[in-house]
C-alpha positions as CSV (number, residue, x, y, z in Angstrom):
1,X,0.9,-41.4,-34.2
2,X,-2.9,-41.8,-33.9
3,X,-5.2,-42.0,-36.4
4,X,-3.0,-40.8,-38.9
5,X,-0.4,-41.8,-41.5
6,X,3.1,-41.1,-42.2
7,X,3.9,-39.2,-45.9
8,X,7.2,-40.1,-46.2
9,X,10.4,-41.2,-44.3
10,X,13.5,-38.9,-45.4
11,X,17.1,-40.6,-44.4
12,X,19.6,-37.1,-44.4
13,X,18.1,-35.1,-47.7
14,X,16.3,-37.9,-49.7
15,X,12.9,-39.4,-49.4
16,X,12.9,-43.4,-49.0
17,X,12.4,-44.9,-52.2
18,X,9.3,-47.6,-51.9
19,X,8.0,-46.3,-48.4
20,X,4.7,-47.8,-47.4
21,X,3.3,-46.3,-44.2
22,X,1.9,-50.1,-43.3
23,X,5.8,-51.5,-43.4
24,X,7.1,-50.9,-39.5
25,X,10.9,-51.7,-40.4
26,X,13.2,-50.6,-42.9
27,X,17.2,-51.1,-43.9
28,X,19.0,-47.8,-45.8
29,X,22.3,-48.0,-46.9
30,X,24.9,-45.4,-46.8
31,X,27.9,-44.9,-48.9
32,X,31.1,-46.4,-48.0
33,X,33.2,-44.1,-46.0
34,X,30.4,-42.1,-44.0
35,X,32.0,-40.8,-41.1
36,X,28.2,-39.6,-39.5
37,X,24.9,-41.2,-39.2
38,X,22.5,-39.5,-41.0
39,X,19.3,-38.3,-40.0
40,X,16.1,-40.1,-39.8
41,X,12.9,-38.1,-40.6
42,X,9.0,-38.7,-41.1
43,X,7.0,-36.7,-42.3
44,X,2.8,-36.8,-42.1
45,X,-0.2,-37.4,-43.9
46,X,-1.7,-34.7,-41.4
47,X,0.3,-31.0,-40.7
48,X,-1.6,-31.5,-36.9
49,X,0.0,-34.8,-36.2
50,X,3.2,-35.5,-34.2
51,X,5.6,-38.6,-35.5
52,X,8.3,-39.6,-33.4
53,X,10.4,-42.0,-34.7
């Protein structure tokens, strides 16, 4: 993404408590028992931009 910033990362349904669009790695934890991965999801600052994670 160019000359923009990410809003927020979403792992499955819930936003990423503490995101910071300057921090390049994160860890999320899932509950004991999952049997899928969930979803990773960013969302941007700008509704033009593309984010690929």
């Amino acid at each position: 993404m160019s000359g923009s910033r990410e809003k927020c990362l979403r792992v499955g349904d819930k936003e990423l408590a503490g995101f910071s669009p300057t921090v390049l790695r994160y860890n999320a934890l899932v509950p004991a028992g999952t049997q899928t991965v969930a979803t990773v999801t960013a969302v941007a600052n700008d509704p033009a931009a593309t984010v690929r994670i």
